[in-house]
N, C-alpha and C positions, 0 to 999 in steps of 0.2 A: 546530363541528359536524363529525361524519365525513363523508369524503365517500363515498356509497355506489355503487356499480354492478349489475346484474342479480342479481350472484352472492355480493355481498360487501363490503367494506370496504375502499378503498382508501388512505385515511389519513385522520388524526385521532384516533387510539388515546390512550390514558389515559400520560401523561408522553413521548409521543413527539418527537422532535429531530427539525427538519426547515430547510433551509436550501434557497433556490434561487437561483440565481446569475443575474442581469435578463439577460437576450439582447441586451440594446445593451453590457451590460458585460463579457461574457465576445468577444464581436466587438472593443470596443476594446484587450484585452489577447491577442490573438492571433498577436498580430507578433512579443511580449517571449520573449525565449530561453529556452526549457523551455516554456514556455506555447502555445507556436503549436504542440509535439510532443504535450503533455500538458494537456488542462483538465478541470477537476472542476466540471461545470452543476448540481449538485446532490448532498445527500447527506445522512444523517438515521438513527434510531435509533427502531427500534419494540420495547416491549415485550410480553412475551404477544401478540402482536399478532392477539387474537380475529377471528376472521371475515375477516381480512386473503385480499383476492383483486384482482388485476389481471388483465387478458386486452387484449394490445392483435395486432388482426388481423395488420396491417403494421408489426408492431414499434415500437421507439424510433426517435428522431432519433440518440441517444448509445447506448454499450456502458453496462451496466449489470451494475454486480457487485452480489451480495448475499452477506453472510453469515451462517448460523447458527451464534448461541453459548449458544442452547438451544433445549428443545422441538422439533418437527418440522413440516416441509411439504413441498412437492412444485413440479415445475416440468415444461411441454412445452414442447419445444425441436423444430425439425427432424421431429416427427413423433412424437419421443420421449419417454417421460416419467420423470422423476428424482427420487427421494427424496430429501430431504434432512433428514440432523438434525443433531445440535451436532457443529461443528469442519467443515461440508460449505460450500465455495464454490462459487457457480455464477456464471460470466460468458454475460448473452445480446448475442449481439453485434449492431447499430445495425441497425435496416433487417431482422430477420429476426422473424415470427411467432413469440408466445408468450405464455404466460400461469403465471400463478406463485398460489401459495396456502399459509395456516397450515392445519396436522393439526386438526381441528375440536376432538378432544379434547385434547391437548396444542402449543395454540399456539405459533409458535415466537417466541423475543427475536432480532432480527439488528439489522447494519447494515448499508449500504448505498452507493454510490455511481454517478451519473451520467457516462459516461467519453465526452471527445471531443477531438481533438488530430488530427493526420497523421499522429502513430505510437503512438495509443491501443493500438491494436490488438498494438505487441509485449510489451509486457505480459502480457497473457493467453498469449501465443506463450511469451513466456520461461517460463510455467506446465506448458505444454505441453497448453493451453486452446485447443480453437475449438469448431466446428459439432457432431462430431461425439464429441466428449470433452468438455462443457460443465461438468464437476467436477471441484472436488478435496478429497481432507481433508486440513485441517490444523489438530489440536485445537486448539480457541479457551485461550488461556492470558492473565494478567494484561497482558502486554508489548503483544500484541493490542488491548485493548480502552483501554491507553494510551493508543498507536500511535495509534487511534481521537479519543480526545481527545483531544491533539491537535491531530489535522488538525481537527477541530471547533473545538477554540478558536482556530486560525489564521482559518478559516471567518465567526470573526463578527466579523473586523478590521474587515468591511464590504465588502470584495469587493473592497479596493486590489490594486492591482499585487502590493503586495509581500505582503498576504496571500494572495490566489489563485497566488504563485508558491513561498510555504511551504504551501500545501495541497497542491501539485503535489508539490514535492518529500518531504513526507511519504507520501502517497501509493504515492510510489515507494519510500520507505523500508518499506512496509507489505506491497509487493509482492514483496520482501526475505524480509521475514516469512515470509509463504506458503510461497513456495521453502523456504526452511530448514525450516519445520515442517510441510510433507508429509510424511504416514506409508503406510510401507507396508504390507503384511498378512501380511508375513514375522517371525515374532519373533525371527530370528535376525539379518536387517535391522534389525529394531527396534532391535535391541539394540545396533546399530553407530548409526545414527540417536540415540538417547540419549545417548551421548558424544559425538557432534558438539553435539547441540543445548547441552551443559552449556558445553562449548567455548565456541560464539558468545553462552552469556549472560557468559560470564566475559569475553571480548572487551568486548560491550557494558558492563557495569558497570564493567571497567578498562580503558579505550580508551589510555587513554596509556601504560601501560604497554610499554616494548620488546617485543615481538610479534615472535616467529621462529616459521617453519613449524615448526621442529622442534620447539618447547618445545609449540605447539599441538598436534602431533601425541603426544606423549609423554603430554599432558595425557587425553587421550583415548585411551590404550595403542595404539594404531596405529602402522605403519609408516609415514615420510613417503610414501610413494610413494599407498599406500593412503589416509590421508587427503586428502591434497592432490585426489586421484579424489573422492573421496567429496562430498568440499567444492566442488569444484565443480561434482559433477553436481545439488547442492543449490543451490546460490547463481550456479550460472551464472558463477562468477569464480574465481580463485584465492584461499585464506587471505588474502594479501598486499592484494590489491588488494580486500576487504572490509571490512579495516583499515583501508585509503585512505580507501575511499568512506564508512566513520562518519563519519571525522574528517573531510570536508569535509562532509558534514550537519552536524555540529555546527557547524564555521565558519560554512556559510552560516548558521545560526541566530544565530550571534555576528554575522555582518554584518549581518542584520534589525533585529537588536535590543540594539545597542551600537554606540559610536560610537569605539570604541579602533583605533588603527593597524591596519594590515593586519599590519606584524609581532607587535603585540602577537598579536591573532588568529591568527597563525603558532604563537606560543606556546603559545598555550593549547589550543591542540592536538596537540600535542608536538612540533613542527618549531622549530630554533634557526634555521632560513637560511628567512627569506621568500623569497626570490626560488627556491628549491624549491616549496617552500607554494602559491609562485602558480603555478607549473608545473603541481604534481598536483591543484592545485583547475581548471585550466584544462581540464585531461584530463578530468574528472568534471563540470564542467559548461558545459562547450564558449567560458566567455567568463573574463576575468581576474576577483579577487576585485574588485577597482577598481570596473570596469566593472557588476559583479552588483550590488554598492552602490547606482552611478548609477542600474541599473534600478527597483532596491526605492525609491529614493528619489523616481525621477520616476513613479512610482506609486501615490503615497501621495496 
């Protein structure tokens, strides 16, 4: 049955996903590396989501992102109130008054996540997300709603270790997303924006391929100097180290869920010298491929 409030409908909507993660078990996995920076306490998929209304006085416990990927609603934040329709994120951050709503005539579809960790919060930062800038667009596309799934079918491992630590890191791949696919209201910006975006899906669809700033730059008729800007004021990194950070997503997805050597895994990401492999995976996710295994493993 839905669950209702003064105003509205807070969940229970017709095919709605909903997952929440038990507070004795997101406590015991809090220590695990990535996980004590970043946890996902919840997270779920409303359609049309008619009548849909939350209002909470003193906020959340966790940061709470929503996204529309259609239809419209609205949110007050700080005092303020925000429109939001397809391709609009809004992050309300933990501990702050708000309340959020679907357009009564054109309900909205989103999804959503529960965000809590000691460095939840640069996430939104790397968006360039807080109090008083609580949106962003960035048009909802298929890779999105992927993305999405996911971190959802990671989500229903059952809440192990090593599932809530591929929720996490999805997540973060998701946050990724965002970045890159912020638009701006410049069509002449757009227009530079469109061939980066062609770029990172040719990247993403040919990871292994040899990857030079230059041939990316070429690829997208820009100067290196100019894309190399562009690209990172999008992604927060350089071309190079974008490429990195795929291919150890991918890896760690190969450590999750295969049991092949660490060189194999090296390989099939296109590194021939593991002992680099473990280098650049160490850099990206602060512990050796080895080690991330042990964790996924004694979490299971």
């Amino acid at each position: 049955m839905p669950r209702k409030t003064p105003d509205g409908i807070a969940e229970g909507f017709e095919r709605q996903r909903l997952l929440v993660v038990p507070e004795f078990r997101s406590r015991q996995v809090a220590t695990l590396p990535i996980l004590r920076d970043l946890r996902i306490t919840a997270l779920g998929q409303f359609w049309e989501a008619k009548r849909h209304f939350v209002t909470r006085p003193k906020g959340a416990a966790e940061h709470i992102w929503i996204y529309c990927l259609a239809g419209r609603g609205g949110a007050e934040l700080g005092g303020k109130q925000h429109v939001l329709g397809a391709g609009d994120l809004i992050v309300l951050p933990a501990r702050k008054a708000h309340r959020y709503f679907a357009d009564p005539e054109i309900p909205w579809t989103i999804f959503w996540f529960h965000v809590t960790g000691e460095r939840a919060l640069d996430h939104a930062a790397a968006l360039g997300l807080d109090l008083a800038q609580p949106v962003l667009h960035a048009p909802a596309t298929d890779e999105l709603q992927r993305a999405f799934e996911d971190i959802h079918r990671h989500a229903l491992d059952g809440f192990t270790g090593a599932g809530m630590l591929a929720v996490a890191t999805g997540f973060i791949r998701m946050v990724g997303m965002f970045r890159l696919g912020a638009r701006s209201r410049s069509e002449r910006v757009r227009g530079s924006e469109d061939r980066l975006a062609e770029v990172v899906d040719a990247i993403q669809q040919h990871l292994l391929q040899p990857w030079t700033v230059s041939a990316m730059a070429a690829s997208a008729a820009m100067s290196v100097a100019h894309f190399s800007e562009l690209f990172k004021a999008r992604a927060g990194m350089s071309p190079m180290a974008y490429v990195i950070h795929l291919r150890m997503q991918r890896a760690a997805a190969l450590l999750q869920w295969d049991d092949a050597p660490v060189s194999e895994v090296a390989a099939r990401v296109g590194y021939d010298d593991a002992y680099y492999f473990s280098r650049l995976f160490r850099s990206v996710f602060g512990v050796s491929p080895r080690a991330y295994r042990k964790h996924l493993n004694a979490g299971r």
